[in-house]
C-alpha positions as CSV (number, residue, x, y, z in Angstrom):
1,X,14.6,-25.4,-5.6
2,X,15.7,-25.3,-9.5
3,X,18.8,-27.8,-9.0
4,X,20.2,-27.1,-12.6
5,X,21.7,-23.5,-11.3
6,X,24.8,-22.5,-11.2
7,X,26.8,-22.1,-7.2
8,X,26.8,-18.6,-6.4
9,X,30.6,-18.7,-4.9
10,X,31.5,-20.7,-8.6
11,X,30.4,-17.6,-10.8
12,X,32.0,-14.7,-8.1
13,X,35.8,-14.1,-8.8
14,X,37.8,-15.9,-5.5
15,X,38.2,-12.0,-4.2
16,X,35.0,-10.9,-4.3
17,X,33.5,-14.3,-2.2
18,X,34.5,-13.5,1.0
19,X,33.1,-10.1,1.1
20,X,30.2,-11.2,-0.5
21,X,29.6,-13.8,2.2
22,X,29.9,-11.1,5.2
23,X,27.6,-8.5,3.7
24,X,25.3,-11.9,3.4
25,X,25.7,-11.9,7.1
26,X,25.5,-8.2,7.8
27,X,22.2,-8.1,6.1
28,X,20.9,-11.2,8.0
29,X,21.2,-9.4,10.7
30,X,19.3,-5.7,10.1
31,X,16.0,-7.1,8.9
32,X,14.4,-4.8,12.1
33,X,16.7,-1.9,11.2
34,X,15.0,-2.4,7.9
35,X,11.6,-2.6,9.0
36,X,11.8,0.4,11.2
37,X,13.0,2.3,8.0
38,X,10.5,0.9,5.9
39,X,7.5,1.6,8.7
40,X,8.4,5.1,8.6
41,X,7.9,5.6,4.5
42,X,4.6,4.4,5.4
43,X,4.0,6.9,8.3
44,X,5.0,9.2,5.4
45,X,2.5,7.9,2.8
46,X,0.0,7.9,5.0
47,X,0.7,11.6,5.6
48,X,0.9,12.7,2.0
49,X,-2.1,10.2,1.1
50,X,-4.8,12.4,2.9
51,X,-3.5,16.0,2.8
52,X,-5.4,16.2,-0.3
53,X,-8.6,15.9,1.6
54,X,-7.3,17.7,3.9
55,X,-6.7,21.0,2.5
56,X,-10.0,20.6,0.6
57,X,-11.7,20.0,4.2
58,X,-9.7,22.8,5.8
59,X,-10.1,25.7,3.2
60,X,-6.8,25.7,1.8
61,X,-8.8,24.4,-1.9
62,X,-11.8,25.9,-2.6
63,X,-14.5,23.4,-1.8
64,X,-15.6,23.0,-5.6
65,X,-12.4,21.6,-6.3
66,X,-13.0,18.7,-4.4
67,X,-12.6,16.0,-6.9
68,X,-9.6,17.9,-7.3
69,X,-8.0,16.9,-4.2
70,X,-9.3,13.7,-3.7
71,X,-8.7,12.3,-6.8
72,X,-5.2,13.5,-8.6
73,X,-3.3,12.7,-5.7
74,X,-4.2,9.0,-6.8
75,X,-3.7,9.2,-10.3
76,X,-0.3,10.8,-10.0
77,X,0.4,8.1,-7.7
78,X,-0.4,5.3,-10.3
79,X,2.5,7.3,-12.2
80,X,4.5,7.6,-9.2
81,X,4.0,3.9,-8.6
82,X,5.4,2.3,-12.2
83,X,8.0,5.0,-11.9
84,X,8.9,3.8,-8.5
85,X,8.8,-0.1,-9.2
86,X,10.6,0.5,-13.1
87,X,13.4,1.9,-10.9
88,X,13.3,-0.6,-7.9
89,X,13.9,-3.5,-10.8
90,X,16.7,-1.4,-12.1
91,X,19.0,0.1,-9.5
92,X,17.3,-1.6,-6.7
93,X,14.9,-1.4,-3.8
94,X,16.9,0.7,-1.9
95,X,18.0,3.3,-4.5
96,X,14.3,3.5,-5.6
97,X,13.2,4.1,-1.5
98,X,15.4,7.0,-1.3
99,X,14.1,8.5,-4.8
100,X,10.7,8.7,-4.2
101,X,11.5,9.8,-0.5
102,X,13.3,12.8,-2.5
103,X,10.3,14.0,-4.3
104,X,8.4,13.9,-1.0
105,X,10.4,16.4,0.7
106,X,10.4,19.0,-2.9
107,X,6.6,18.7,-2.6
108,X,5.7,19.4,0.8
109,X,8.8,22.3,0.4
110,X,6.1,23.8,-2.4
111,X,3.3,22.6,-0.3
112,X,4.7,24.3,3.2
113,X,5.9,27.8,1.4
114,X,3.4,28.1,-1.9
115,X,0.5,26.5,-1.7
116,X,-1.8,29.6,-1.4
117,X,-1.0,29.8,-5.6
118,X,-3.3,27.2,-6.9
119,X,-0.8,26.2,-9.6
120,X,1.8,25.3,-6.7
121,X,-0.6,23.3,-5.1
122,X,-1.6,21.2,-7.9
123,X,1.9,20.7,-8.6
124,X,2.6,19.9,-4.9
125,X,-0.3,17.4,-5.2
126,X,1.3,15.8,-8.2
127,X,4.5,15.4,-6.5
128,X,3.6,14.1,-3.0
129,X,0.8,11.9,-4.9
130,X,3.7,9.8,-7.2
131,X,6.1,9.7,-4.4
132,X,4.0,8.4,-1.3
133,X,2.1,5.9,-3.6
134,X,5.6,5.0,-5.5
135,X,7.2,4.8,-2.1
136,X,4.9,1.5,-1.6
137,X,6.5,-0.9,-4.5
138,X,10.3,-1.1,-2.8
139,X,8.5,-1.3,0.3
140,X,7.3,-4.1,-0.7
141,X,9.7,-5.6,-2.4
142,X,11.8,-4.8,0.1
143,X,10.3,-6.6,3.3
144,X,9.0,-9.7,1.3
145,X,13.0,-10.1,0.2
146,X,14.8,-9.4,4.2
147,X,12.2,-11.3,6.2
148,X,11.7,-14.8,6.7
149,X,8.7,-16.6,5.4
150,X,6.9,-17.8,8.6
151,X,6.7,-14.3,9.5
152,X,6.6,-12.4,6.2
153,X,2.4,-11.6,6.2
154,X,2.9,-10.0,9.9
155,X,5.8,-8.2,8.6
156,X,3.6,-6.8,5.3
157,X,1.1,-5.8,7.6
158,X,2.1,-4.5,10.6
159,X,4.7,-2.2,8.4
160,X,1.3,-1.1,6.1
161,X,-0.5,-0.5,9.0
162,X,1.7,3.0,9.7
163,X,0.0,4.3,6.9
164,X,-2.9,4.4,9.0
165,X,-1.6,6.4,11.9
166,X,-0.4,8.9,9.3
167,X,-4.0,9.2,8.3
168,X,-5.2,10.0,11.6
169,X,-2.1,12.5,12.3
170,X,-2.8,14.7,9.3
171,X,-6.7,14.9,10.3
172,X,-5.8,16.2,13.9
173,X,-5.8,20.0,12.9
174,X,-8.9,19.7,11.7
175,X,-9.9,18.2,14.7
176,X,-8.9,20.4,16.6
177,X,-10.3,23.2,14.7
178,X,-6.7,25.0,14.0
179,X,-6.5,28.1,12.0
180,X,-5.1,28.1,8.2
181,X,-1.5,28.8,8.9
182,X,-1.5,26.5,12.2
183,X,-3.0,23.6,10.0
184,X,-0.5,24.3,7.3
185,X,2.6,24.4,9.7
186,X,1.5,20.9,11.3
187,X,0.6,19.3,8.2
188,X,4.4,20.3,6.7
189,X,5.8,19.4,10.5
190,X,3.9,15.9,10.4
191,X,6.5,14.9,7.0
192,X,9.7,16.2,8.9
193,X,10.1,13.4,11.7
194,X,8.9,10.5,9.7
195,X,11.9,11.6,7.0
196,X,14.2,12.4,9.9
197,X,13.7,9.2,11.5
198,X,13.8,7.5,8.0
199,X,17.0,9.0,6.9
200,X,18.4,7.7,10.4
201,X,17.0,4.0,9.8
202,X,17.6,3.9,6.2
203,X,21.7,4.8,6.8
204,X,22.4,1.2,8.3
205,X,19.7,-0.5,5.5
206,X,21.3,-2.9,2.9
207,X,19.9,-3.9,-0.2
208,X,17.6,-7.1,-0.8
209,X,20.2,-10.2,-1.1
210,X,17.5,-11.9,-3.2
211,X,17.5,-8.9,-5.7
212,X,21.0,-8.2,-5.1
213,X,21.9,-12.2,-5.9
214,X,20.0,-12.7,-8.8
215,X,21.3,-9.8,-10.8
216,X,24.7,-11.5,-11.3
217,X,23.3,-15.2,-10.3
218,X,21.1,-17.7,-11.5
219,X,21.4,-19.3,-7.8
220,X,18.3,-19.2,-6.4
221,X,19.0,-21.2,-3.1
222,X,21.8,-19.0,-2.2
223,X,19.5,-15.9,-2.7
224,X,16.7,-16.9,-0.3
225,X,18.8,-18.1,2.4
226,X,16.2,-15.7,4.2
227,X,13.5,-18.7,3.9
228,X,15.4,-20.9,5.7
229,X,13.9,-24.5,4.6
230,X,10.3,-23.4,3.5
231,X,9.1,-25.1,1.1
232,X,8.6,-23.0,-2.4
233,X,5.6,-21.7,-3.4
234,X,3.8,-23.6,-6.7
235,X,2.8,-20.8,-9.3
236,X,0.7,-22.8,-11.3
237,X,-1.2,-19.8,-13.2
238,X,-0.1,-17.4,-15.6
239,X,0.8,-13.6,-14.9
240,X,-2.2,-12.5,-17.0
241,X,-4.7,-13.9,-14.6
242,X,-2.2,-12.8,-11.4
243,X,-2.8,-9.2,-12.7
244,X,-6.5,-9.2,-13.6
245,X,-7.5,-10.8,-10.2
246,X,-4.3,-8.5,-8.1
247,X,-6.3,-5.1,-10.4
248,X,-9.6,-5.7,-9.4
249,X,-9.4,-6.2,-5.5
250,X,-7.0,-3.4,-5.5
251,X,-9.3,-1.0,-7.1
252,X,-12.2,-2.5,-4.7
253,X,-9.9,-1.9,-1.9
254,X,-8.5,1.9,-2.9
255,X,-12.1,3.0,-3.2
256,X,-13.4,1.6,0.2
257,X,-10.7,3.3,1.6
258,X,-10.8,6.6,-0.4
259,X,-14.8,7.0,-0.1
260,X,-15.4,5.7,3.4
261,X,-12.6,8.1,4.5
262,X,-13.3,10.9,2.3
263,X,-16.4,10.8,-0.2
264,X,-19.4,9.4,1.0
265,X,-18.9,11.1,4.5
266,X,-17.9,15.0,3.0
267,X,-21.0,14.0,0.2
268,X,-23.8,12.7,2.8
269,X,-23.1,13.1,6.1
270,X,-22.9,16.1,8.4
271,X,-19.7,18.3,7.7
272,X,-18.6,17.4,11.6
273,X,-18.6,13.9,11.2
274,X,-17.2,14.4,7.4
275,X,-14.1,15.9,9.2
276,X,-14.0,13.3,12.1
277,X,-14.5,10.1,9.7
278,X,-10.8,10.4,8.5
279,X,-9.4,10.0,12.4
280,X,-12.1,7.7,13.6
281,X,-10.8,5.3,10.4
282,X,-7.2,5.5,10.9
283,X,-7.3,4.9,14.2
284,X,-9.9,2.3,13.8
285,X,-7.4,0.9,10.6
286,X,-4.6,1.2,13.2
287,X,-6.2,-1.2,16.0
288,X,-7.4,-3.8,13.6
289,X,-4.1,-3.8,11.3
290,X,-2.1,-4.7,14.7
291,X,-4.5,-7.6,15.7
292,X,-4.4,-8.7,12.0
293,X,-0.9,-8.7,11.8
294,X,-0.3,-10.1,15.5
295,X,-3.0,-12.7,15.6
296,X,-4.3,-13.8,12.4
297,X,-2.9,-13.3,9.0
298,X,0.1,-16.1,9.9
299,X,-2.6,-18.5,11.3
300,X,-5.2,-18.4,8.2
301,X,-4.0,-19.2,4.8
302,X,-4.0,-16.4,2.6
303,X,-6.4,-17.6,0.3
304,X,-9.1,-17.9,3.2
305,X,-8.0,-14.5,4.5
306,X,-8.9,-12.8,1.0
307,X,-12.0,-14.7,0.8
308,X,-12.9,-13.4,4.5
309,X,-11.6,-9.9,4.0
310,X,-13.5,-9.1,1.2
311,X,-16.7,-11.2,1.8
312,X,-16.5,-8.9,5.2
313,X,-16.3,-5.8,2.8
314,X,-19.3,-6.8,1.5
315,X,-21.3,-7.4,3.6
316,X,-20.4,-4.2,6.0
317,X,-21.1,-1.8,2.8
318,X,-24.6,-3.5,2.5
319,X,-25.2,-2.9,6.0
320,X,-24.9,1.1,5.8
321,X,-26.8,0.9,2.6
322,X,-29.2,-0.5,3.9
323,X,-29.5,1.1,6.8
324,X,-29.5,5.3,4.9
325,X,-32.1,3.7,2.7
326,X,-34.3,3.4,5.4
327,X,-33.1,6.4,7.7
328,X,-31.3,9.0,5.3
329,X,-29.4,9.8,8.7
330,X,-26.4,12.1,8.3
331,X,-25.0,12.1,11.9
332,X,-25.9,9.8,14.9
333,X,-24.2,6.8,17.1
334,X,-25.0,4.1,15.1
335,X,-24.1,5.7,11.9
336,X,-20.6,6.3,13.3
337,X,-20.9,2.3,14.5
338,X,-21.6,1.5,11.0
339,X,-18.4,3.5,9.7
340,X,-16.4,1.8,12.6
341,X,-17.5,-1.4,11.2
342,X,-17.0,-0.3,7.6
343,X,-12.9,0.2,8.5
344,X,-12.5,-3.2,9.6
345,X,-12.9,-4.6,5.8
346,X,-10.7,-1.6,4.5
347,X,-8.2,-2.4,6.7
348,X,-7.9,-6.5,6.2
349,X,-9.0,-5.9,2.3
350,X,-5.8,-3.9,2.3
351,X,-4.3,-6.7,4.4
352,X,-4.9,-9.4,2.1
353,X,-3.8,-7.5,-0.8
354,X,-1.1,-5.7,0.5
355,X,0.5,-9.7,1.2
356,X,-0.7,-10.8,-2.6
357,X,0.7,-8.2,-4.9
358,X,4.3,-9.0,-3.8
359,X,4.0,-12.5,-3.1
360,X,3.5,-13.7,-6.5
361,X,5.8,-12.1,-8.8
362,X,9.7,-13.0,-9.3
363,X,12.4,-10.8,-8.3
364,X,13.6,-9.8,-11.4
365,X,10.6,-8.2,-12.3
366,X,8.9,-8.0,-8.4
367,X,9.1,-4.1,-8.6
368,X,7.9,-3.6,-11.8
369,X,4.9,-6.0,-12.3
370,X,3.8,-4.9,-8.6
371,X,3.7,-1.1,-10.2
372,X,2.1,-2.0,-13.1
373,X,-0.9,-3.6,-10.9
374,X,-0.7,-0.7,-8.4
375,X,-0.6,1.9,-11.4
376,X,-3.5,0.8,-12.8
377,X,-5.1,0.6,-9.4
378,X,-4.5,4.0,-8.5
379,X,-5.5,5.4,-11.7
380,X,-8.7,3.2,-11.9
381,X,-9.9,4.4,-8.2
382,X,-8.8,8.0,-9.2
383,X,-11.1,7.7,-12.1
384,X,-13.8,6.1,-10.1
385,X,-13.7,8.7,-7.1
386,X,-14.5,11.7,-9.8
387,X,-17.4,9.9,-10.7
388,X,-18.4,9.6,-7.1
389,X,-17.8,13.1,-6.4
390,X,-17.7,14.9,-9.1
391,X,-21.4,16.1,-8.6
392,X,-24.1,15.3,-5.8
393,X,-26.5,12.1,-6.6
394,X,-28.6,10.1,-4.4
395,X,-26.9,8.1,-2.7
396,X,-28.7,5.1,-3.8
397,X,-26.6,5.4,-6.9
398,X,-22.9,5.5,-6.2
399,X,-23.9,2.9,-3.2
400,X,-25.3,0.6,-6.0
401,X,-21.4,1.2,-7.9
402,X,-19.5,0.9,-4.9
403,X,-21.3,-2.5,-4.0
404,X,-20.9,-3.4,-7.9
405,X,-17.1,-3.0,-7.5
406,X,-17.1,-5.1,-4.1
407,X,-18.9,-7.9,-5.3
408,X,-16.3,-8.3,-8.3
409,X,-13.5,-8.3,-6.4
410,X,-15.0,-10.7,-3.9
411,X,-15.9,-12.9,-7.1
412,X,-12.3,-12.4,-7.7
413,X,-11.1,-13.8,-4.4
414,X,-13.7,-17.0,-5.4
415,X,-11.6,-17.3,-8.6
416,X,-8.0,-16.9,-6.5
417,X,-8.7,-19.7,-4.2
418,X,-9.9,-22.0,-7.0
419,X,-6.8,-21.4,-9.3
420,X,-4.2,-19.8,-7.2
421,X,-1.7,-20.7,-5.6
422,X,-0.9,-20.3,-1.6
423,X,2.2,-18.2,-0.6
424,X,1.7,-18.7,3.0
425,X,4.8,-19.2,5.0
426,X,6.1,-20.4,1.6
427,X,9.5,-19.3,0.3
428,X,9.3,-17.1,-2.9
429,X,11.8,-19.1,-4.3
430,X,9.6,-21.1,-6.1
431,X,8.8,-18.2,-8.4
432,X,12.4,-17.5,-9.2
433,X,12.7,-21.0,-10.1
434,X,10.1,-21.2,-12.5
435,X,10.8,-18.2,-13.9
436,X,14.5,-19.7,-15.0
437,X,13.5,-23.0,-15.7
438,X,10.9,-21.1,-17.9
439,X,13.5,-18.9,-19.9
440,X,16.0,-21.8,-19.9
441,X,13.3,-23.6,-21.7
């Protein structure tokens, strides 16, 4: 800990201490309160995150808009995401939560009552696309600054992993071959109860003490009371490096998810299994994210888990490669085996980054650093799914990207666990104190 700050109970006036110290405790004790909130946004971004494909898949876009509907969802999420973590910075997690949760509900009302004008879609694209990829950043920022360290990777997952049953539920109309209106109706139904329950959770959710804290104190031991005694986290490389390495697995991860859900099954594979591939990944996602986030991620560090997640990413892709160079089969049980196995590395990939994007940036600037990498993420996949999609190749040449893309980030991972630093069960403390030790300098 930085022992040159200031006492945060010396720099409060004697009639603000005492209610400062009970809303300490009151906030202690609603970290589950919290999480259940914060579980439901991602129900929610799941949702909005796939009924792009969705209506493309279902009719509701005309089919040659595709790129369309996989693509600017993402892009305006980038947006959505540095508008959402600029704002977390500024009037906090919390206030930036409920923003973005705003916008949600004004684009799937456009969504739900216009969306057979093509300019109202688009627009209700745009809208849902910021706010469920914005709604990530005080998500976040939120859980890494209310739970304690030696669980904090379970927490980050487990919470993530509700994005993946909100894949699955907005790919069960098509499933089960619903007509227009019916799909429509349970798509706009699927964001009601997540918001419902959200609005219910969120009512008893404080802010962040750390973010709270530091906005009037340099007291950095007072703010992570949450870590109890863990010992602080060592950043020992610059912030340039952080986002370069953070950027380039997230991009690898984004489009793994995005094409094996989406692309390479509506591009190359039967139209049946193109529509099933979407539910067979989140519930695959869903089943791996809980024994990741139950069994592993607090028993490996989280160097070795990057290193394992996207060395696995690798080597599944190169797998189905392989395998439709020497088959070009479009349907069959051990092509679905191979996508199984191809969701195991999107889910842990977004595992392992989903714990690193957080974990090593200060508070002050937790929200907005994390939206600059995920902004440039989102845009970068966006970008790189139009060129997947945009027109019909062989598949031998957007397989030969994709694995391009995978093997950087897993170099990536090489380069994190030679000059990175580990953030397992470590308090995040450490990077608050070296950030004021740095300006005091």
């Amino acid at each position: 800990m930085d022992q040159g700050t200031d006492n945060t109970d010396s720099n409060l006036p004697g009639h603000f201490k005492e209610g400062y110290n009970n809303e300490v405790k009151v906030r202690k004790g609603t970290p589950i309160v919290a999480l259940i909130a914060l579980a439901m946004g991602m129900l929610v971004y799941g949702v909005a995150e796939s009924y792009g494909p969705v209506s493309v898949i279902s009719g509701i876009l005309p089919a040659k808009y595709f790129f369309i509907g996989l693509s600017l969802p993402y892009i305006a999420g980038g947006v959505g995401a540095l508008f959402s973590g600029t704002l977390a910075d500024k009037i906090g997690r919390r206030g930036s939560f409920m923003v973005t949760s705003a916008m949600i509900i004004i684009g799937i009302t456009i969504f739900a009552f216009l969306s057979k004008f093509f300019i109202a879609l688009i627009i209700s694209f745009i809208l849902i696309g910021m706010a469920a990829i914005g709604l990530e950043t005080p998500i976040l920022s939120m859980i890494v600054e209310s739970v304690p360290a030696n669980v904090r990777g379970k927490s980050l997952v487990i919470v993530q992993n509700f994005g993946n049953i909100g894949v699955a539920l907005t790919f069960i109309p098509l499933f089960l071959h619903l007509s227009d209106a019916v799909s429509r109706l349970a798509i706009s139904m699927l964001f009601i109860a997540p918001l419902i329950a959200l609005g219910l959770s969120w009512f008893y959710v404080k802010e962040s003490i750390p973010w709270t804290t530091l906005k009037s104190t340099t007291d950095v031991e007072d703010a992570w009371q949450v870590d109890d005694n863990a010992e602080p986290v060592k950043p020992n490389i610059g912030l340039p490096l952080r986002f370069l390495i953070l950027i380039i697995i997230g991009i690898a991860q984004d489009v793994a998810f995005v094409y094996f859900s989406y692309g390479v099954g509506y591009s190359y594979f039967s139209l049946g299994l193109a529509d099933d591939i979407p539910i067979i990944g989140g519930f695959t996602m869903t089943i791996v994210g809980i024994i990741t986030g139950l069994v592993v991620v607090e028993k490996l560090k989280r160097k070795t888990f990057t290193i394992m997640s996207y060395g696995l990413l690798v080597l599944f892709w190169g797998i189905l490669w392989i395998f439709e160079i020497l088959t070009h089969s479009t349907s069959g049980i051990i092509l679905v085996a191979l996508i199984v196995l191809l969701f195991i590395p999107g889910e842990v990939t977004w595992a392992a980054r989903g714990m690193l994007e957080p974990e090593i940036f200060p508070t002050h600037k937790r929200g907005t650093y994390v939206s600059i990498v995920r902004f440039t993420v989102w845009v970068g996949t966006g970008i790189v799914i139009i060129l997947l999609t945009y027109t019909t190749m062989p598949f031998i040449i957007p397989a030969s990207a994709v694995m391009s893309i995978f093997i950087l980030s897993l170099i990536m991972t090489v380069l994190w666990q030679r000059k990175g630093f580990e953030t397992k069960a470590k308090s995040l403390a450490g990077l608050d104190s070296k950030m004021i030790h740095d300006v005091k300098k």
